[in-house]
Each structure stands twice: as C-alpha cells, then as structure tokens.
RODREN-838081 format. One line per 10 residues: for each residue x, y, z of N, C-alpha, C. Coordinates in steps of 0.02 Angstrom, whole numbers. Last residue first. Example, Ala and Ser with C-alpha at 12.3 -4.5 7.8 and 13.67 -1.06 7.14 Angstrom:
// residues 2
642/-112/354/684/-53/357/645/2/394 | 660/-284/390/615/-225/390/660/-165/390
This chain:
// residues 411
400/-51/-511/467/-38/-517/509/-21/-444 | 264/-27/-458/287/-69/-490/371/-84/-483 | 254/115/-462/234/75/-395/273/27/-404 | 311/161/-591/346/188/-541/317/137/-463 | 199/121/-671/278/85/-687/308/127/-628 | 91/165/-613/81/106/-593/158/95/-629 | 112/320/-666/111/309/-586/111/220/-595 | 91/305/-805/148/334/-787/164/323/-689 | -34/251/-828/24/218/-830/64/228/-827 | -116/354/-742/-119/296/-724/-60/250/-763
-75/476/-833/-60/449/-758/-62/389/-720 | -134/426/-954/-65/437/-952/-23/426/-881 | -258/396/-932/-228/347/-926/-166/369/-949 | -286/538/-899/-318/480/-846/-270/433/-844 | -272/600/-1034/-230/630/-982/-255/571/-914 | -368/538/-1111/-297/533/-1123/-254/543/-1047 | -482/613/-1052/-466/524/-1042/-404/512/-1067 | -474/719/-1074/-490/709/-983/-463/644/-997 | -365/823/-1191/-431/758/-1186/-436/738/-1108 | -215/820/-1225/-265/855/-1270/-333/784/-1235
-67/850/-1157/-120/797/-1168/-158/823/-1188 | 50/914/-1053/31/925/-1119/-14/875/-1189 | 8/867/-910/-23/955/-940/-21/941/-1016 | -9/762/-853/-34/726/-925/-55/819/-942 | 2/782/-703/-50/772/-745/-48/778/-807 | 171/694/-672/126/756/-738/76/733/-717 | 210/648/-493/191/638/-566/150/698/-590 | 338/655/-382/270/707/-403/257/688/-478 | 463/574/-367/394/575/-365/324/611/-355 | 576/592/-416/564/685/-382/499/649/-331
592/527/-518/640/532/-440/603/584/-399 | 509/538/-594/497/486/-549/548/476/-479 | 512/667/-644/465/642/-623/457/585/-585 | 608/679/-756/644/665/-689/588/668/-619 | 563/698/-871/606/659/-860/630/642/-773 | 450/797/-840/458/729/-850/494/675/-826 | 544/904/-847/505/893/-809/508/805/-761 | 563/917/-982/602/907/-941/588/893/-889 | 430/929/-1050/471/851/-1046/515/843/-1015 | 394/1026/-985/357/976/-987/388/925/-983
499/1113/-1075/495/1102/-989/449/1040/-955 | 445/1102/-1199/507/1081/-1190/512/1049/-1124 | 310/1156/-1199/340/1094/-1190/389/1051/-1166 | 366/1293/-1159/310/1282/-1099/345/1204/-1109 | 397/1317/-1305/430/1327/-1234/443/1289/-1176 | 270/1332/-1358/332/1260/-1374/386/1268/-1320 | 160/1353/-1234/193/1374/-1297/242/1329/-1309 | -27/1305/-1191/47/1302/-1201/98/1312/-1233 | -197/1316/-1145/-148/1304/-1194/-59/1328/-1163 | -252/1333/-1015/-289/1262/-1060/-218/1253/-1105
-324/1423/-923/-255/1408/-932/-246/1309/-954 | -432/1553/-924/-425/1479/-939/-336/1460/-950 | -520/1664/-845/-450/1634/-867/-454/1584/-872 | -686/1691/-853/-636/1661/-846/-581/1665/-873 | -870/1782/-809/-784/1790/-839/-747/1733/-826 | -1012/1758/-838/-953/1738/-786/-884/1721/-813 | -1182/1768/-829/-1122/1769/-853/-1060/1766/-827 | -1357/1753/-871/-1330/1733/-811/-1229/1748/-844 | -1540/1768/-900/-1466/1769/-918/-1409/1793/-885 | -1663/1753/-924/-1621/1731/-853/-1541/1708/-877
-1701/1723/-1075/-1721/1756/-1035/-1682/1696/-957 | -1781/1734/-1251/-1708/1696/-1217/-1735/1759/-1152 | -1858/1682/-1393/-1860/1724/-1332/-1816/1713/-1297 | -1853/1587/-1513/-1917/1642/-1488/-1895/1706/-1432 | -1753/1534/-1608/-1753/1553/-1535/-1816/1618/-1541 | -1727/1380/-1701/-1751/1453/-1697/-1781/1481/-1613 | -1667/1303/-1785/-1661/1299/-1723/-1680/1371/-1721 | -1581/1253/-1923/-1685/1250/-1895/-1690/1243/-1844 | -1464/1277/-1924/-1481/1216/-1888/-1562/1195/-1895 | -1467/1401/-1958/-1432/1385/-2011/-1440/1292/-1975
-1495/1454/-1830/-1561/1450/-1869/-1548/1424/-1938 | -1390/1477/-1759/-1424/1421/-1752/-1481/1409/-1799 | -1357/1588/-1816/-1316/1543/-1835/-1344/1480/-1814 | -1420/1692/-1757/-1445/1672/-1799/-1395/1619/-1853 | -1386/1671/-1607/-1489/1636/-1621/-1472/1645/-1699 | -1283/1715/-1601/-1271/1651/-1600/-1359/1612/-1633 | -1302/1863/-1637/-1261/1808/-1692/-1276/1739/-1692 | -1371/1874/-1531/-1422/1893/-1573/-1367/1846/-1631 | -1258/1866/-1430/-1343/1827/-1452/-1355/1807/-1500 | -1189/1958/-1464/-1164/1902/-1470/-1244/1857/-1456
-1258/2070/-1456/-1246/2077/-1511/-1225/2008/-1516 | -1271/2068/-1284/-1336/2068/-1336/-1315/2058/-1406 | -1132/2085/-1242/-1181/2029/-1230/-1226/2009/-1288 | -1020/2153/-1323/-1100/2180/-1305/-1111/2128/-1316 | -856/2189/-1292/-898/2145/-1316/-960/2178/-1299 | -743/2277/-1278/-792/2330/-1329/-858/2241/-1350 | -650/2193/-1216/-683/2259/-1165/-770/2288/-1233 | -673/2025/-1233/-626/2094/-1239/-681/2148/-1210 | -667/1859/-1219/-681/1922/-1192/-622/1968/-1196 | -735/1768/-1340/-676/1792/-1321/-669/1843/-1288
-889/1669/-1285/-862/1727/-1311/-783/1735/-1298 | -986/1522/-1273/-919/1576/-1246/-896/1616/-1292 | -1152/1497/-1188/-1114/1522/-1267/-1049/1551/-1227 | -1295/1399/-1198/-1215/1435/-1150/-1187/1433/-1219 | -1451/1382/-1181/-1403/1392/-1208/-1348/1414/-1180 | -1589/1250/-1150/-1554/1314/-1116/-1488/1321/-1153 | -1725/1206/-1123/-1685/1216/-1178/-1641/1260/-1144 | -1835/1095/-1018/-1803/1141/-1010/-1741/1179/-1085 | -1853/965/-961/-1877/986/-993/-1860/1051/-1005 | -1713/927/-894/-1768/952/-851/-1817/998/-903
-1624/996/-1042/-1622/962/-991/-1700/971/-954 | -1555/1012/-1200/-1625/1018/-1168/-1613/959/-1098 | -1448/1129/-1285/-1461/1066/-1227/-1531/1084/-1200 | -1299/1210/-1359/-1408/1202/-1337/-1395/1162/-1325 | -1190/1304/-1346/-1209/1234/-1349/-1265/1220/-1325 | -1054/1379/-1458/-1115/1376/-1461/-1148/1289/-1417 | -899/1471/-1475/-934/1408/-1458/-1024/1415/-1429 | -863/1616/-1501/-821/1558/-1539/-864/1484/-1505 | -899/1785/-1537/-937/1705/-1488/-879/1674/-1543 | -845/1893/-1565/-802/1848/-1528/-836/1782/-1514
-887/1933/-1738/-914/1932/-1692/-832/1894/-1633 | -785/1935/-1887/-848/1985/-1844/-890/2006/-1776 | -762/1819/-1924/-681/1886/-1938/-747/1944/-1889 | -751/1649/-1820/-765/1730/-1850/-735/1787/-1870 | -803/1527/-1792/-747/1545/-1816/-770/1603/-1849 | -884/1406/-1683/-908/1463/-1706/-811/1509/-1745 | -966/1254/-1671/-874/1294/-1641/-877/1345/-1712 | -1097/1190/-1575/-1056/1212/-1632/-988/1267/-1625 | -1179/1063/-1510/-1131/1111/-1508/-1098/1126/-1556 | -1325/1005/-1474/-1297/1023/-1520/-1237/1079/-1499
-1462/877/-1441/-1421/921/-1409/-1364/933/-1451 | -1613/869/-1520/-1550/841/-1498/-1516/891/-1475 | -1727/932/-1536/-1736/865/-1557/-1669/830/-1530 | -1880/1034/-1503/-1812/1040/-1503/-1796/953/-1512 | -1997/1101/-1630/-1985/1053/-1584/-1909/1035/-1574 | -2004/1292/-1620/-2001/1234/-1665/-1993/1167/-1624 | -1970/1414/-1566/-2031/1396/-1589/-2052/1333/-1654 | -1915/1403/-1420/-1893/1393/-1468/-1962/1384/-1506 | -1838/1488/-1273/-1893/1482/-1275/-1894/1467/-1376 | -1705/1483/-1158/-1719/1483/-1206/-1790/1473/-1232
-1608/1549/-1018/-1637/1487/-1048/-1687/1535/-1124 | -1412/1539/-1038/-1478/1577/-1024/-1543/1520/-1046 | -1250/1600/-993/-1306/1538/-1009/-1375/1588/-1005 | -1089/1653/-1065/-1138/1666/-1036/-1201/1610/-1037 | -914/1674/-1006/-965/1619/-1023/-1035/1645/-1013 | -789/1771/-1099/-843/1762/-1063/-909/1716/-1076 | -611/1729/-1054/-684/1706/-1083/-709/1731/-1040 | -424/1720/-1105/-497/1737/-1062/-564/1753/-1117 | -308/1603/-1103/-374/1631/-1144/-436/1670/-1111 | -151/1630/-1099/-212/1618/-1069/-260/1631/-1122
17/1533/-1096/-34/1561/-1110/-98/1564/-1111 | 132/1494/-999/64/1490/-968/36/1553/-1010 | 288/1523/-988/237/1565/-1050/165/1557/-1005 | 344/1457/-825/310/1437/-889/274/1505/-926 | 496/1452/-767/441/1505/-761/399/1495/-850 | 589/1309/-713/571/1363/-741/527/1380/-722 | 620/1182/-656/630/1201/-724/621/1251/-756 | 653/1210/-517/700/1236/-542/708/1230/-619 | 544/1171/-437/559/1110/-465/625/1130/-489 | 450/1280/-439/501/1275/-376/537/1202/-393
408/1304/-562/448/1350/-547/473/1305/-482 | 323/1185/-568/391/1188/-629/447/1224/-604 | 227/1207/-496/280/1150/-474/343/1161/-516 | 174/1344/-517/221/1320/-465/257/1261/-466 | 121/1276/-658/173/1331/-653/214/1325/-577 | 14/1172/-693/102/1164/-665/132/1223/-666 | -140/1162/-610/-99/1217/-637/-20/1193/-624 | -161/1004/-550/-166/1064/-537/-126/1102/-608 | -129/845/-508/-170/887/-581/-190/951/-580 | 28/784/-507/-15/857/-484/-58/873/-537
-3/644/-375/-21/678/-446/-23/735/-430 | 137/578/-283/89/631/-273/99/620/-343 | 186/437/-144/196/461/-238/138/524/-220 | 207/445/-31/252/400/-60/269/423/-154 | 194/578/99/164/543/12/220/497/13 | 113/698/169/150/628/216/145/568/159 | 128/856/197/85/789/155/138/728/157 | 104/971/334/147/934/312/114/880/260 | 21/1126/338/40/1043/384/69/1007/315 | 6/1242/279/48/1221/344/79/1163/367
-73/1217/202/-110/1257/254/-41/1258/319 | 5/1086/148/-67/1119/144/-80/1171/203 | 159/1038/70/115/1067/122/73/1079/113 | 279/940/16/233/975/-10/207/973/54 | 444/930/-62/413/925/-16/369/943/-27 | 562/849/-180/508/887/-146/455/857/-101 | 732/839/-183/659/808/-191/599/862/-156 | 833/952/-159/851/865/-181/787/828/-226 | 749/1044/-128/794/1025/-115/812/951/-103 | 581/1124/-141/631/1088/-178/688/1068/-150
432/1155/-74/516/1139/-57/534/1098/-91 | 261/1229/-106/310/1155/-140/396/1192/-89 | 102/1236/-45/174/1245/-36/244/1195/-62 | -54/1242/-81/-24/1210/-82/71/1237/-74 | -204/1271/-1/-163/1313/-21/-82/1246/-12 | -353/1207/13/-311/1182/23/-245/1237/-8 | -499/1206/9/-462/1269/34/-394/1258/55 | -513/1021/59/-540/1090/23/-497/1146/60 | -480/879/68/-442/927/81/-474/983/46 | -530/700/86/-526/764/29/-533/837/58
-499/552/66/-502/610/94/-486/662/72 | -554/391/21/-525/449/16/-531/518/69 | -648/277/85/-608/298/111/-547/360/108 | -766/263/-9/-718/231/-29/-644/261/26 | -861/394/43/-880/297/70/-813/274/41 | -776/480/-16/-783/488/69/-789/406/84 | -826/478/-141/-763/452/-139/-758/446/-54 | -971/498/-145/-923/424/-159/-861/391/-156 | -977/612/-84/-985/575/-32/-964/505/-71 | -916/694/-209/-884/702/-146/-910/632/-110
-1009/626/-294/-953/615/-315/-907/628/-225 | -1112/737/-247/-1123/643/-238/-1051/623/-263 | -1057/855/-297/-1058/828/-214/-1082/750/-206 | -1047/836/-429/-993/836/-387/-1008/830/-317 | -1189/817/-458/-1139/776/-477/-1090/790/-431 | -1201/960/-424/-1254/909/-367/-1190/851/-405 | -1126/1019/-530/-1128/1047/-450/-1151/990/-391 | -1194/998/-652/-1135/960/-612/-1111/982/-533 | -1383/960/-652/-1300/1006/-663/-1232/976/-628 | -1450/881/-642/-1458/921/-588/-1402/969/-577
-1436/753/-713/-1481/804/-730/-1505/859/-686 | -1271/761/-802/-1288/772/-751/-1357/806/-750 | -1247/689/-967/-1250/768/-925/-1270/732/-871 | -1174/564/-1065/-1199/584/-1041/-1185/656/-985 | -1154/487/-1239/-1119/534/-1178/-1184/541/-1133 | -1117/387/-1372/-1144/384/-1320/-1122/457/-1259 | -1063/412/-1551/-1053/390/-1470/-1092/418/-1411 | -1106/447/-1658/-1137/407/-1620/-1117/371/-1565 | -993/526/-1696/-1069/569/-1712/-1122/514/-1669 | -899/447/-1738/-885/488/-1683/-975/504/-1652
-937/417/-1872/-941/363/-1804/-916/386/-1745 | -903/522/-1953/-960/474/-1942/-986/436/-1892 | -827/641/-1967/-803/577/-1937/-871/541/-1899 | -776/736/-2100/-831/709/-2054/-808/623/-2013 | -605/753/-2130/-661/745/-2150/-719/737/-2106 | -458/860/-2143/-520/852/-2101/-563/814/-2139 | -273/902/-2136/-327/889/-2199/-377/852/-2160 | -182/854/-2074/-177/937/-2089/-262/924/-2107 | -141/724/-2045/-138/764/-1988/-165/834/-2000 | -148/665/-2201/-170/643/-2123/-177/699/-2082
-20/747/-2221/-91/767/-2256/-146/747/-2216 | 69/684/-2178/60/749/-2166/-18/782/-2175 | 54/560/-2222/54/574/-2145/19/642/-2121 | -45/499/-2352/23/545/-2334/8/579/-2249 | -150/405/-2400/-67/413/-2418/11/445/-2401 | -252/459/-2344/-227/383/-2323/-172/376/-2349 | -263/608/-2385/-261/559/-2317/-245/466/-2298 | -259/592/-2502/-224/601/-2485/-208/575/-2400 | -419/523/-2513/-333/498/-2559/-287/490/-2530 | -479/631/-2463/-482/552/-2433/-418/496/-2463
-461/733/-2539/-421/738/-2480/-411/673/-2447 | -492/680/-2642/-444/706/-2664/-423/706/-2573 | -650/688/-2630/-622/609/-2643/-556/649/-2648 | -691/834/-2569/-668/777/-2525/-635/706/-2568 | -644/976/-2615/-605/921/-2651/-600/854/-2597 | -751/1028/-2546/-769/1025/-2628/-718/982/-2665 | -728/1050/-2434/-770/989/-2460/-798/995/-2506 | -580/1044/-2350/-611/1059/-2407/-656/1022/-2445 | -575/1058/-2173/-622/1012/-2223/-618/1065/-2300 | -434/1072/-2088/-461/1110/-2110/-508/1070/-2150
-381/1019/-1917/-397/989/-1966/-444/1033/-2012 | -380/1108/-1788/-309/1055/-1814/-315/1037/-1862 | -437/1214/-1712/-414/1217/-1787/-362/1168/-1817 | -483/1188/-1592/-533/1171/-1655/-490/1186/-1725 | -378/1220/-1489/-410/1268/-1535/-472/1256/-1592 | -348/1100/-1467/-383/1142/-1424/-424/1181/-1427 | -275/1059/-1580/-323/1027/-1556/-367/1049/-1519 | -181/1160/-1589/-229/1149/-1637/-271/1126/-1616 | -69/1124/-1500/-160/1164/-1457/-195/1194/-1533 | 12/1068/-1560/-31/1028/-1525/-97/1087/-1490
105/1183/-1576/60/1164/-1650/14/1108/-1595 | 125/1276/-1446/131/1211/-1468/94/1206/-1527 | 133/1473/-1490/83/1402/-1459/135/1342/-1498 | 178/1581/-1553/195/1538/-1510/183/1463/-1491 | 50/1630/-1603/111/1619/-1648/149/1558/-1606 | -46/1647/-1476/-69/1613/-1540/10/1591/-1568 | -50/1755/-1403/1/1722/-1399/14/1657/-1440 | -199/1795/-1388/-105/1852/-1423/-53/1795/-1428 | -321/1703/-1444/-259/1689/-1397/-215/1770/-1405 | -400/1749/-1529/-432/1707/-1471/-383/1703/-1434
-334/1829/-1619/-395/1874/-1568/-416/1828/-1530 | -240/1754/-1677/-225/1801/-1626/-259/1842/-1623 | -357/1643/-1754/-323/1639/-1685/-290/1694/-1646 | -402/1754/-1858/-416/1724/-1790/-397/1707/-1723 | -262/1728/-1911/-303/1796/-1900/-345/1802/-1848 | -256/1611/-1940/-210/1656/-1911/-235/1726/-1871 | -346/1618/-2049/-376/1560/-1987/-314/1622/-1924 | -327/1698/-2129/-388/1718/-2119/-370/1673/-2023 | -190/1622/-2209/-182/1710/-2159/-249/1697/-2135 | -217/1488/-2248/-196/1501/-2175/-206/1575/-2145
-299/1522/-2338/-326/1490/-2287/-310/1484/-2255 | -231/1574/-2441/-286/1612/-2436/-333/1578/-2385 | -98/1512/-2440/-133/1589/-2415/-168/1593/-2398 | -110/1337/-2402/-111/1377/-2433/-134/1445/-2402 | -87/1255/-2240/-97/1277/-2287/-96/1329/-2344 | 36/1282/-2166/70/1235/-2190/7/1235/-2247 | 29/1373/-2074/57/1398/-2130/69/1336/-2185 | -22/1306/-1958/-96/1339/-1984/-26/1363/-2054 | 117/1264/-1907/54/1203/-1918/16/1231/-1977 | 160/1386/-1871/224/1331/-1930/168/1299/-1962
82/1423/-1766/93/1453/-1847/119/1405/-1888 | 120/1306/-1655/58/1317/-1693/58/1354/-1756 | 290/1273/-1722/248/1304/-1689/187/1299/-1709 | 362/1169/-1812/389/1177/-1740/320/1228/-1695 | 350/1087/-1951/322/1112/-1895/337/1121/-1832 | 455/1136/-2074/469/1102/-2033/396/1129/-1991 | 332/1151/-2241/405/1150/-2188/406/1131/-2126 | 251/1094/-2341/296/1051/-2319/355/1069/-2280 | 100/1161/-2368/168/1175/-2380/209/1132/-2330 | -13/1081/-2494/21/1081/-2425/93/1128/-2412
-130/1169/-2601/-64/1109/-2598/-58/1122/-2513 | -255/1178/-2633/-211/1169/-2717/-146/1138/-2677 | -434/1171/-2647/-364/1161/-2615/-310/1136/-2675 | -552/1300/-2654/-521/1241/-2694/-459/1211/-2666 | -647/1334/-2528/-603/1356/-2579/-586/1311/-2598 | -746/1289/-2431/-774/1278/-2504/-708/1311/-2560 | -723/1225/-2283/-714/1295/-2325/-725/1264/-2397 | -713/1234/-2116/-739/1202/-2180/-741/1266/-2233 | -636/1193/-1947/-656/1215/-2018/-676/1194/-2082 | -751/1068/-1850/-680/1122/-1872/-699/1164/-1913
-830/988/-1825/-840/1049/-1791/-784/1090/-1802 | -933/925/-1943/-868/939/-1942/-871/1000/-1880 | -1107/903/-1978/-1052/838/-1941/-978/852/-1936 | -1163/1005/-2025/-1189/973/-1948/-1150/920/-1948 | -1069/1175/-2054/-1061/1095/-2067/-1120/1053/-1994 | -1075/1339/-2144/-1102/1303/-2102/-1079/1198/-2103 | -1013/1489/-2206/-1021/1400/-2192/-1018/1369/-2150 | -1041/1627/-2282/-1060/1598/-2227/-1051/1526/-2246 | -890/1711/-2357/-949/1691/-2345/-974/1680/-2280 | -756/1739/-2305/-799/1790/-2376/-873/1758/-2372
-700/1654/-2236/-657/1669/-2315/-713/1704/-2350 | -739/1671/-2114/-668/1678/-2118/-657/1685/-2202 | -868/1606/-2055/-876/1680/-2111/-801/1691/-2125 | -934/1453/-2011/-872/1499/-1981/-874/1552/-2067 | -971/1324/-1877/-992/1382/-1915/-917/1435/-1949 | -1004/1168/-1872/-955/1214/-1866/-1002/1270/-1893 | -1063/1012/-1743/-1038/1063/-1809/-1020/1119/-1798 | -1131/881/-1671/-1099/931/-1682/-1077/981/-1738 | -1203/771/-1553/-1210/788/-1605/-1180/883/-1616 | -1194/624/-1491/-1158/701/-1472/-1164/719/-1562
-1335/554/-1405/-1285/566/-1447/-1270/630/-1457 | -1370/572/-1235/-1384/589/-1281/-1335/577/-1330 | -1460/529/-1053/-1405/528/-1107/-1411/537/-1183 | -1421/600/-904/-1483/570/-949/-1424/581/-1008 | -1421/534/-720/-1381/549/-785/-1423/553/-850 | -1466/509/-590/-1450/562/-599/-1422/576/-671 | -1509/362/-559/-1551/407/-593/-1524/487/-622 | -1381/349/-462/-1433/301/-489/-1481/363/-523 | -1273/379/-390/-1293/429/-436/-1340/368/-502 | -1279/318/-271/-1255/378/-264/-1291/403/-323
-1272/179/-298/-1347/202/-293/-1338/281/-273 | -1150/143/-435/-1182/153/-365/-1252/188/-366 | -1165/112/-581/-1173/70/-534/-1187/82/-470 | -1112/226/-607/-1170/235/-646/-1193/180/-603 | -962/226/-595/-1028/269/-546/-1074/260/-554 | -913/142/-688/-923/132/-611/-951/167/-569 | -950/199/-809/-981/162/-777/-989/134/-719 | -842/301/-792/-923/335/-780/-978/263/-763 | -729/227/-804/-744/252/-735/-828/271/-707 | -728/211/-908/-728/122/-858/-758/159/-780
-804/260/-1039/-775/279/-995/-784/221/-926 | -955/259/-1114/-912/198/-1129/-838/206/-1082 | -989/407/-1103/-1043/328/-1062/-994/278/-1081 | -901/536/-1068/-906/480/-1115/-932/409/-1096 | -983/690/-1023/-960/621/-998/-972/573/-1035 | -981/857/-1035/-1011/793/-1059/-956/740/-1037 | -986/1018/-1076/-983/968/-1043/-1018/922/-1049 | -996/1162/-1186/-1016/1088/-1187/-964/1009/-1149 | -1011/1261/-1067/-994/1247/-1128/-1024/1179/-1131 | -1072/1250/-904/-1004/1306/-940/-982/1270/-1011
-1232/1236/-903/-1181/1214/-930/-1106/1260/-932 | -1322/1319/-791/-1307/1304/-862/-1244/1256/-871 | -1474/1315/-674/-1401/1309/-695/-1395/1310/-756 | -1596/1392/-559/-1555/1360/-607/-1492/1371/-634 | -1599/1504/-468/-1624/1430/-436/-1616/1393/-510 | -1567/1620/-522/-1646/1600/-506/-1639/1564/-507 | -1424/1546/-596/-1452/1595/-597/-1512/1585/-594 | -1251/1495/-619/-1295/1469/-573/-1333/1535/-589 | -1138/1377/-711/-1156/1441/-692/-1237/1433/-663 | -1046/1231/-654/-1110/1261/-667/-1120/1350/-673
-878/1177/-661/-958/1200/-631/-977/1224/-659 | -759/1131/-732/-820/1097/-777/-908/1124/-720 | -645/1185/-679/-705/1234/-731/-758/1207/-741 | -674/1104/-532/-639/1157/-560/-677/1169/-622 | -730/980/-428/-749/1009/-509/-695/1051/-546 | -776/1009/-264/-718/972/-315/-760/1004/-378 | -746/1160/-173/-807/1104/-170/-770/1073/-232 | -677/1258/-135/-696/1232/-71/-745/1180/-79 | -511/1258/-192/-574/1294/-177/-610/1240/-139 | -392/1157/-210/-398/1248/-186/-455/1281/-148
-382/1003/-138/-415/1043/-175/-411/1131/-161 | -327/859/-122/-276/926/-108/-327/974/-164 | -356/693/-73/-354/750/-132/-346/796/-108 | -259/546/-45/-278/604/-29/-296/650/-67 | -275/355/-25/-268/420/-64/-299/478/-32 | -168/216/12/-207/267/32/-209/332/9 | -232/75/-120/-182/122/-76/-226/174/-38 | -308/-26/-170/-291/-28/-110/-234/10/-66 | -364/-4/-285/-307/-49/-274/-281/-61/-226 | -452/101/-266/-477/20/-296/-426/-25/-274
-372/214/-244/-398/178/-217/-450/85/-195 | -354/227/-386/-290/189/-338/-321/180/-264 | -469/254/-455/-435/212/-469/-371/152/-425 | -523/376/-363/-538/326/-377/-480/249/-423 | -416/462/-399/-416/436/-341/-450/379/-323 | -414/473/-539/-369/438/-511/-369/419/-436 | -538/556/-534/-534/478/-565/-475/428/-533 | -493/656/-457/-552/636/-441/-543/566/-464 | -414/696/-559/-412/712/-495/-428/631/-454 | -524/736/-673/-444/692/-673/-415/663/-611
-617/815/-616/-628/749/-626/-571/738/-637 | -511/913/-498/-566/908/-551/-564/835/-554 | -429/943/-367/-493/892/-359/-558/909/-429 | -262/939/-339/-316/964/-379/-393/905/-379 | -154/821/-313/-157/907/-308/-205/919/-359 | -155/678/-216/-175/688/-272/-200/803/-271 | -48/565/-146/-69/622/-133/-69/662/-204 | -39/403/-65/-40/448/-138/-71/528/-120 | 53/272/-2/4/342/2/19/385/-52 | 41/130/-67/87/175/-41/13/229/-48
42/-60/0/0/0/0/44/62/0
C-alpha cells in the first residue's frame, strides 16, 4: 500500500483517486477551492443552472460506468448522442457543417506546404494563403500568444484539421497516403457522431457533491481550501495550510506553473485565454430534437462556441465569447440565435441570463513543452507525477497517469 497524494480535485483528480484507491492504496485530494470540479461547474441563476460549454461524460468511460453502478448517482444521468458542427464567415462567406466541428471551407485546395512544424503558426502555414492568413487571424484574437503556441493546441483550438469539401475524394486519397496530409486535412467523422455521452440532470454541481460523498464511502479524503506549498531541495516536499503531506507518490493535476517553478525548471509562458461564459434559458418555436454544439470561427463577432441542450424539460443555451472590453452581450446573441437558425433551431425568446468571466489556462507554448518534458524526465525521482499538462482530452490525460504512476509502484 503507498500513500498517494493527489493536487487538484477536477474529474482527473477525482478519477485517479478513484482508481488507486480500488487498489488498495491510501489516497488524498488537495483541493484549492472549497467544493471538487474546477471549470467543468455550473453557472448558477434564479435557482437554475447552465452548462459552462459543452460538458459531457463519455458513457463507454470504465470510470463513468463505475458510478453509474452506485446508488449515489442512480437516476441522476440522462443521455444523448453528441451531435456537432461548425460555423465559420473567415473566407468571404457563410459556412455552415452538422457533422465537422472544425473548419470548412469551399475554396479549392491546391497544396500543402511542407516545412518544418515547430509552432502552432508553422502548423496553420502549412496551408495555402488564402486559408492560413484568415484562420491566423483568428487565432490572434482568441489567444495574443497564438504564434507561439505548441502546434498541439490545434487541437484545443478546433483548428487542427481544415475540411475542403469540394475536393473531398482528393483529400480522402491524400489522407490515407500521406502522414502529413493525415494530420492537416479534415473529413466528417461518422462514427464519432454516435457515441454515447452523458449530463448530469441536476448540473454538475449536485454531480460533484455525490461524487464528494463516493469518494468519502471509498475511504478517500478530501482537503478543500487547500493552499499548496512546494520545497525543492534534492526532492520535494509539499504542504497544505501548513501541515505537512505525508506521500510516497503525489499527482499534480493542478496548474504546473508552481511546481515547474520550484522544481527549478522554470517560469512557464502559461498562455491564457480569457472568456466570457454566458447561459440563459431559451424559449424555441419549433420542436427541439438533440443536443448540439457548434465551434463558431469569426472575422466579426467573438462568440467562438455555441451549446443548446434540453435538460429538465427545459432548452437552455451557454455560449463563450472571447472576452474583450468593446464585447456587447446582446450583439453576441443575437449572432449566435442566428447561426443556429442555419440548424432549424429558432429562438423565440431567451431570458435569465446569467455570465461569468474566466482565465482559462488550457494552452501552451513550445517553450512551456520543452519544460514539460524536462520535467518529466525526472518525475519519478522527484515522485510528483505530470497530470498529462501537455495531453489534449480528460481520458488521455487519466490513462497517461495511471500508466505513468503504476511503472513507478511497480518498479
């Protein structure tokens, strides 16, 4: 049995504690604030909730089924195929996709450019002009720090894979012939479109406190308002509030900037995105039929994500915006009701509208990586394991830890 001490209480957190607790160690969670989740809560307004974007839980996930089994959260889940698409005005028009949530563009595609990729730019230059400057363009109004970026927070960004779907038998070619082209070049992904997910039908807020008392019955312990203190010398040390963490191994799924900095790899770029999330409920004069998120790409407006959902009989929309000072709530609406109507989704009335600034510290500069891996490397002497920072996905980053912590028990 070794004691584990887990920094940060979102679901990653959360999973792994579950997990090594299964196995029979003793686990601790180390949370900042004072209830588990981190971004994935609720915005809260008149005794209802919204979504902060499109949250969702993969029903085929080893873990969601193991909750789905206790009588903790027996009834609490309702479930829907994930149904998705894009919007985006970047080359002169309007285009719309209901099965690509990237880009899509009707220009003709004429070639790849084949230089080295070292940065997100290197990535978005690798198409032609008249489709990389526009997307570029973009991105440094969603990020400043866009140029920089890991080419991996394409993924983040929705912009990893561009659809020309006027030359699809040409890209489907190319795609099975050439790596590069693979990785640059988008088609609809069919069988994505029918995987299984499920919401929380009481928002994730109530999820997370039945989650609190599941992990309590499984003997975890869980540390709120926890202010964390790292000592480097030789190996590290870690504190809460003062008192001492008494570990054999620690996850940090927290923010790595302190650990990096008192670790002596450095002072991370930690580029940000700030957002404003707003929810509201919705009143539709048509029959609502599935739940729908779309990833919004604009030379005009900041909304960049769109996500209707019908819960508790109920339609309710959350939309994120890129927050800058000259945004008007009302003008980002009024875009998003009429980009939904390119869905046959038509909004009668919207009302109890609710909003809530964030820093997001999601993306990373090639920099940032480097340190990552340096990091890394010496992760198992130090024993403070990565949360899996430079991972794209909750379930990648799960079982990165989990097989990066079980060759260190092991061994």
């Amino acid at each position: 049995m070794k004691k584990i001490a887990i920094i940060g209480g979102g679901i990653t957190g959360c999973v792994s504690a579950i997990y090594y607790a299964k196995l029979g160690h003793k686990v601790e969670i180390y949370e900042k604030e004072k209830n588990l989740g981190g971004v994935i809560n609720d915005l809260e307004s008149n005794n209802t909730f919204f979504f902060n974007g499109p949250q969702y839980l993969e029903d085929n996930s080893w873990w969601v089924k193991l909750l789905k089994k206790d009588k903790l959260f027996n009834k609490i889940f309702c479930d829907f195929n994930l149904n998705y698409g894009s919007y985006n005005n970047l080359f002169g028009k309007e285009i719309s996709s209901n099965n690509f949530a990237q880009i899509k563009t009707d220009i003709v595609f004429k070639y790849l450019n084949t230089n080295k990729i070292v940065s997100y730019k290197d990535r978005i230059e690798c198409y032609q002009k008249n489709v990389s400057k526009p997307i570029l363009d973009w991105s440094n109004r969603y990020c400043e720090a866009s140029p920089d970026l890991h080419p991996n927070c394409s993924s983040l960004i929705n912009t990893g894979r561009v659809f020309f779907f006027k030359d699809e038998k040409k890209i489907f070619n190319m795609k099975k012939n050439e790596k590069l082209a693979d990785s640059l070049l988008g088609l609809p992904n069919k069988e994505y479109l029918n995987n299984k997910m499920n919401v929380p039908i009481n928002g994730f807020k109530y999820f997370f406190n039945q989650l609190d008392k599941f992990l309590k019955n499984k003997e975890i312990n869980i540390n709120y308002d926890s202010k964390i203190k790292i000592v480097f010398d030789k190996k590290i040390s870690l504190s809460s509030n003062t008192k001492n963490i008494n570990f054999d191994y620690a996850i940090w799924c927290a923010n790595p900037v302190p650990l990096l900095k008192a670790s002596n790899i450095g002072i991370l770029d930690n580029p940000v995105v700030k957002v404003l999330v707003v929810g509201m409920q919705v009143k539709l004069n048509n029959e609502f039929i599935e739940n729908l998120y779309v990833q919004v790409f604009s030379k005009t407006n900041n909304l960049f994500r769109i996500y209707i959902y019908k819960i508790n009989n109920k339609v309710k929309l959350s939309l994120e915006i890129i927050a800058h000072k000259e945004n008007k709530v009302s003008t980002e609406i009024n875009f998003a009701i009429k980009v939904l109507k390119l869905y046959d989704i038509t909004i009668d009335k919207y009302f109890d509208i609710v909003e809530k600034k964030e820093v997001r510290h999601m993306l990373y500069t090639v920099n940032d990586f480097k340190k990552f891996e340096e990091y890394e490397k010496k992760q198992s002497a130090l024993k403070v394991i990565s949360g899996g920072w430079h991972l794209i996905g909750r379930e990648k980053k799960i079982e990165y830890i989990i097989n990066n912590l079980d060759k260190n028990i092991k061994s």
